[in-house]
N, C-alpha and C positions, 0 to 999 in steps of 0.2 A: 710141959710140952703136951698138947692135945696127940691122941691116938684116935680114928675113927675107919669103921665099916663103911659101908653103904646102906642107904634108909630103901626098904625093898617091903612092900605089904606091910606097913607096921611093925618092923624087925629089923635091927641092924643085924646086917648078916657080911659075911666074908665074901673074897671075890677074886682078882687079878693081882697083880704087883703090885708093892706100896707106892708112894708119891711124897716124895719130903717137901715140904713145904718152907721157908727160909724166908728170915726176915730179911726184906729190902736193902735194910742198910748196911748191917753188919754180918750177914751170911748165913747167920747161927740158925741152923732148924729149928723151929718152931711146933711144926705139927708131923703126922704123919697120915694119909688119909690112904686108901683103899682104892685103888682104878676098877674100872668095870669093864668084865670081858661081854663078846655078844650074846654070851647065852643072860649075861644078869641085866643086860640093857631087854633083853626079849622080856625077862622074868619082870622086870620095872614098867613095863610098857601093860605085860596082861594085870599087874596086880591094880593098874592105875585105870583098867580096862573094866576090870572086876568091881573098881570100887564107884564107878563113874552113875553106876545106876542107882551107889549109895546117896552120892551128894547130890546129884539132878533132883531124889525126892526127898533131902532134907529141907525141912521147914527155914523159911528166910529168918523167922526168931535164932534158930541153932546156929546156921552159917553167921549171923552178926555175933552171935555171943566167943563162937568160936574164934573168929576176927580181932573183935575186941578184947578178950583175954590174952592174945597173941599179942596186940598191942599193948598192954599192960605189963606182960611179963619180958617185954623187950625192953620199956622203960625202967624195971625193974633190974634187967643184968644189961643197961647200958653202959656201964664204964670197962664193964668186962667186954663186950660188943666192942666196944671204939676203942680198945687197946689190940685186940686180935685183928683189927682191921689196918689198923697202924701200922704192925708187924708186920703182917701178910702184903699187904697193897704199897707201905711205904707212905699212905696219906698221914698229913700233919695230925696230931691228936686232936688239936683243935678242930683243925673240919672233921675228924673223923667221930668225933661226939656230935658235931650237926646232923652227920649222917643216919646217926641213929636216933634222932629227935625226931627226923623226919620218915624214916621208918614208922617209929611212932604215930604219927599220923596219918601215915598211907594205910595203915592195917585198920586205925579207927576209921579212918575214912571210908575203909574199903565195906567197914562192917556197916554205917549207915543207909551204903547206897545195894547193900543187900537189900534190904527192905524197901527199894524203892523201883527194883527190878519191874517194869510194864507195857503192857503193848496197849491202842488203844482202837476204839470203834474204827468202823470203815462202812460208806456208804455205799454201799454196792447198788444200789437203786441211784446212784449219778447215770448209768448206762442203763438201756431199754432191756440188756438181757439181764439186769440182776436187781428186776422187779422182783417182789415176793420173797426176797433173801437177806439177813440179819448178817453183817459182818466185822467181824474184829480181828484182830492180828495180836499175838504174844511174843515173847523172848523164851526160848530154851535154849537149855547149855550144850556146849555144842557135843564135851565127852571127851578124849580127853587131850591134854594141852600140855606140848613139850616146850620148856622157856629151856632157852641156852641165855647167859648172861655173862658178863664182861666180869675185866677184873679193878676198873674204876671204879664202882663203887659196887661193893661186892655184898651190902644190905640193901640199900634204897633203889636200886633197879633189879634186885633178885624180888623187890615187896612189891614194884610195880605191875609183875610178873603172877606173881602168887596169888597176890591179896585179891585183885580182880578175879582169878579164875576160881578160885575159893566163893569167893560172893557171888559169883553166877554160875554156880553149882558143878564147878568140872573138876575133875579130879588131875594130877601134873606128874610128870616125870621132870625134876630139874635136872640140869648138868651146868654145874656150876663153871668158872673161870680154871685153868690148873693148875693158873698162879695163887689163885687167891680161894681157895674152896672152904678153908675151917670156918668163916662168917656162914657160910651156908649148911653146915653143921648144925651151928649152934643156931640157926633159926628152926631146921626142923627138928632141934631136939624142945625147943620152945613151940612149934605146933602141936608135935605131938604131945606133949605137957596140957596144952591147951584145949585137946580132945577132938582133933581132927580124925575120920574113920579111917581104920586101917587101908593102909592106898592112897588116901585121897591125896597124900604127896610122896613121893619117890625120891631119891636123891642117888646119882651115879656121878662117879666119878671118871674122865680122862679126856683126851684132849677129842678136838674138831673134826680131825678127819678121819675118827674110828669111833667114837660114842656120840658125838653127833651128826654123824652121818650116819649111823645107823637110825635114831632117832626123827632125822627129819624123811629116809627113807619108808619108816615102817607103816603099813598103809591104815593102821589099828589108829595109829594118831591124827589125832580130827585140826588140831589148830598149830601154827610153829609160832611163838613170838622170839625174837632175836636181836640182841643188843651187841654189835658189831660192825667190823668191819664193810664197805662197800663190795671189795672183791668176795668175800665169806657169804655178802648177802645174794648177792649174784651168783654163785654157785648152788644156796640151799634153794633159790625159785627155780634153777635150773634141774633140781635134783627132787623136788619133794612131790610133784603129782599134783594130783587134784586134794589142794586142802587151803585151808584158811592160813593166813601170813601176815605178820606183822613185821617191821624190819623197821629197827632204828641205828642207821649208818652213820655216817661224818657229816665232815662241815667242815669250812675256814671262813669261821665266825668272823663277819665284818663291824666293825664299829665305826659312825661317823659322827664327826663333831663339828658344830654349826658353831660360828662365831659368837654367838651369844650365851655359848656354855660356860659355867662356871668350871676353869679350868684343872683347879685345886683337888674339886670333887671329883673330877672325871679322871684326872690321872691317880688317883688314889682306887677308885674302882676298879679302873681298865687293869691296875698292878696285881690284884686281888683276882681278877679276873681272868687275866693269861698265865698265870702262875701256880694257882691253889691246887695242890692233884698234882702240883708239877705242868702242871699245863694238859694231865692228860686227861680231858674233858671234850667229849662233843662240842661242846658248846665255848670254849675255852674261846678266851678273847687272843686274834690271829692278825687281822687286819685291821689297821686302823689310819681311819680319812679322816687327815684336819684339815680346815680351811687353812690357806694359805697367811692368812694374815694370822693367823695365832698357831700356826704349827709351830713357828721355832720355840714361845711362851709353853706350849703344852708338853713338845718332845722334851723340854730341859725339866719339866715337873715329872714327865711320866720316866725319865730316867732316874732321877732322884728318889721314886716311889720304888721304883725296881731294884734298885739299888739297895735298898733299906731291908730287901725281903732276908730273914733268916733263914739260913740253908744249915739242915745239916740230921740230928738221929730224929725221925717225925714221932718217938714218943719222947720227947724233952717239949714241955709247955709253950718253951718260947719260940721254936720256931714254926717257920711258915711257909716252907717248901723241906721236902724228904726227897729222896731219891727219886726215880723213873724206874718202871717195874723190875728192869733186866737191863742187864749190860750191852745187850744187842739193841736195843729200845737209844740207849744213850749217844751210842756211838753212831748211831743211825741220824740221828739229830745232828750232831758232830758234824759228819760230812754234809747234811741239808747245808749248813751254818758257812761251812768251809765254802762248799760250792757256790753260797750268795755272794761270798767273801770274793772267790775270784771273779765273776764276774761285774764286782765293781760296786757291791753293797757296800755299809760301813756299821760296823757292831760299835753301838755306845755305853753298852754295860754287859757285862758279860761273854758269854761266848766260850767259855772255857767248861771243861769236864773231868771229872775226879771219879774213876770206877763210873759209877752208875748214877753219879748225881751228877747233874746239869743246870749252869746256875743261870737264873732267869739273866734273859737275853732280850736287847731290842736293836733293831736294825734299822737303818732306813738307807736310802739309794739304790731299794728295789726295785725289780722288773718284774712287770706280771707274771712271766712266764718261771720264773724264777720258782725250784719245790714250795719254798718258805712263804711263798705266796699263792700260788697255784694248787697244792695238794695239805690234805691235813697235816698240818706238822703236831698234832699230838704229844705236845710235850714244851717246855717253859720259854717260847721265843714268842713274839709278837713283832712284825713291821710296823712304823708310823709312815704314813704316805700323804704328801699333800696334796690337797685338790683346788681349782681355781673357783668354781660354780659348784652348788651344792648338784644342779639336774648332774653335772661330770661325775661328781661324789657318788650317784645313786644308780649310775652308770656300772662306774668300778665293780662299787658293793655287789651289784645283782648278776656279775662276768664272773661267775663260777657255773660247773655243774649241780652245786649242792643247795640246799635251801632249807636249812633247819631252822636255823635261830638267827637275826641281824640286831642293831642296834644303833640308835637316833638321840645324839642327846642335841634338848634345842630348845628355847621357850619358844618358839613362833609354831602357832597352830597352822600354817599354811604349808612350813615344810613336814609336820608330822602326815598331815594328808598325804601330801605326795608322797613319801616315805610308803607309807602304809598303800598306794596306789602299784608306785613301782614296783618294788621290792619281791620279789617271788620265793618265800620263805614261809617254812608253816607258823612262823614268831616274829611280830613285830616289836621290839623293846623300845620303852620311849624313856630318857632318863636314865635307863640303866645298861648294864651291860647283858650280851647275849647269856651270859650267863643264867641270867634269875628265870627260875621255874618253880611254881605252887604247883603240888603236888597232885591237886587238883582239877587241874585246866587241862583242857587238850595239848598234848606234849607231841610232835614228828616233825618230821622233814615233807619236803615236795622235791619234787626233780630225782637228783642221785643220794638223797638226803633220807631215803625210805619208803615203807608202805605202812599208813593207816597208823592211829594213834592211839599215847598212851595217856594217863592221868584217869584217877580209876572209872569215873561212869564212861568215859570213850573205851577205855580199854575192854570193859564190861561188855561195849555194845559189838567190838571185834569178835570178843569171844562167845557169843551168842548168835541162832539163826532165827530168824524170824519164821513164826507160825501162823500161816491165816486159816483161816475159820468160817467157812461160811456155811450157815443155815437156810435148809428153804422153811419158811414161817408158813405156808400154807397148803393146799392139796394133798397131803399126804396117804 
């Protein structure tokens, strides 16, 4: 059983009430971690305040090295990583070792594009008043940067978080998820291993509306990023002042399939896709538009696929859904499922719950307005909905408030266009499910989907203010 502090100036130091931590499935505590009162979230804030002037002038060599050793020593205690995450969050071992691959490459990633941090010339002699003047513009860090992160995946968007702001020289106060905080331990026990300056990350512990409200309140804090909720995200804009915001919220991730998809493939994705995490994924496959002529061909594969998914303790190898975080989470679903159910839906696998596990579920003789369709249902259910026209199909998909991630499978380049015209989503997927994100790529929402994006050089360029520069070259 892990026991842990709080990570404060380079010191794990003591603090408020413990916080037990318990595994998913079977109850048993797992860790024990340390909550933060407001005087140690004050103390996290100046030591990250203190150390911000270290890392804005450490050399882009050191930040990558630093980086990069984090990403090596991740890969190096990954089985141990993707078992404590198992635990904690309930995700399958299997995705929970991707998890940490991809970790892996966030931290190496993050450490290249250290070195690549740049602003460039400016002609200020295009306008009559800025004859005789030399001009460029830079990136500096902004100073320092409080990430709040979820508890889906409790490494790969705490690296999303970190890696960038480490690379572009700020220093962090994390507050991790309260369900799932020992992964965020053992990353800063691997930074500071790694030789990050004292401060330049922080770690507190406790929930949203007293450690992270203190944080997004404090006026020392330059930058918020946020991986949450929409209502959560709509409170911290509402609450944090003048400062820089990232926000990545929900989604009821659409999927549409064109008659000329190979059906096989797509119902074995989309199963993979609304279920892995338990379904509790942003991006988690939610909706799904068949053409009318191959709905019934698809719905009977994409049930058969769902069907097949292994439920049950997510560190046994072979299965391929675990629990859903909490019993409140389960049961929550439960009634969404029930509610579709009276109004006249029809559940063709599943729909049934045990404690805290929820076995993948698909519905169809949905109504838009209906939760299961209408709001994120976060968690292992997916609709099959058929459409007559694919313009009706792109119709549907884009009748939400959210717009993170959609998804088009099709050979015809003419409906990919239009897809990609319509569609108002910061991700257009062709071939695959909403799911697939390179760790690399501009990663947010549009609409109620968020503010401003992640994948490390975008996330870099959030966390960063631009600096112009202008010289006068003559008269002096």
């Amino acid at each position: 059983m892990m026991e842990s502090k709080l990570f404060i100036g380079g010191r794990w130091v003591a603090g408020g009430p413990p916080l037990e931590v318990k595994n998913k499935y079977n109850g048993e505590v797992v860790g024990v971690v340390v909550t933060a009162r407001q005087e140690e979230v004050a103390h996290a804030v100046a030591a990250a305040g203190k150390a911000a002037s270290v890392m804005a002038e450490m050399p882009a060599h050191r930040r990558a090295e630093i980086l990069q050793r984090t990403s090596n020593l991740i890969r190096a205690r990954k089985e141990e990583i993707a078992r404590t995450i198992a635990a904690e969050a309930g995700k399958a071992l299997k995705f929970a070792r991707i998890e940490a691959d991809r970790a892996v490459s966030t931290f190496s990633l993050a450490a290249e594009e250290a070195k690549r941090i740049h602003g460039e010339t400016f002609a200020l002699d295009a306008v009559p008043a800025g004859e005789g003047y030399f001009g460029f513009w830079i990136r500096r860090p902004v100073g320092v940067v409080a990430a709040i992160t979820p508890f889906n995946f409790p490494l790969n968007l705490v690296a999303h978080k970190v890696a960038p702001a480490i690379a572009a020289g700020n220093s962090l106060v994390l507050k991790p998820a309260n369900t799932t905080p020992l992964t965020a331990v053992l990353l800063c026990q691997i930074l500071q291993e790694a030789g990050i300056p004292e401060g330049g990350i922080n770690l507190v512990n406790g929930s949203g509306s007293t450690v992270g409200d203190w944080l997004v309140t404090d006026p020392r804090v330059a930058k918020i990023t946020f991986t949450g909720s929409p209502a959560v995200g709509r409170q911290i804009l509402s609450r944090a002042g003048i400062k820089k915001v990232t926000l990545e919220l929900g989604n009821t991730s659409p999927v549409i399939i064109a008659p000329d998809a190979d059906l096989d493939f797509v119902a074995q994705r989309c199963a993979v896709g609304a279920y892995y995490n338990s379904g509790q994924v942003c991006i988690s496959v939610q909706r799904i538009y068949g053409d009318r002529k191959i709905h019934e061909a698809f719905t009977e594969r994409f049930v058969k696929a769902s069907a097949a998914m292994v439920v049950g303790d997510p560190l046994d190898e072979k299965v391929d859904v675990g629990p859903m975080i909490d019993l409140r989470e389960a049961e929550r679903i439960e009634s969404w499922v029930e509610e579709a159910r009276q109004g006249g839906a029809q559940v063709l696998t599943g729909g049934r719950r045990e404690g805290s596990i929820y076995w993948p579920t698909v519905l169809t003789n949905v109504q838009p307005e209906m939760k299961v369709v209408a709001d994120e249902a976060f968690a292992p259910v997916a609709a099959v909905i058929p459409y007559d026209e694919f313009e009706e199909a792109l119709r549907l998909a884009d009748q939400t408030e959210f717009g993170l991630q959609a998804a088009v499978f099709t050979r015809d380049i003419n409906r990919v266009l239009k897809a990609i015209q319509r569609l108002n989503f910061g991700g257009v997927i062709i071939n695959d499910t909403p799911n697939f994100r390179a760790d690399h790529m501009p990663y947010g929402g549009n609409r109620q989907s968020g503010l401003g994006r992640e994948g490390v050089r975008f996330a870099i360029e959030e966390m960063t203010n631009i600096q112009m520069v202008a010289i006068r070259t003559g008269g002096w």
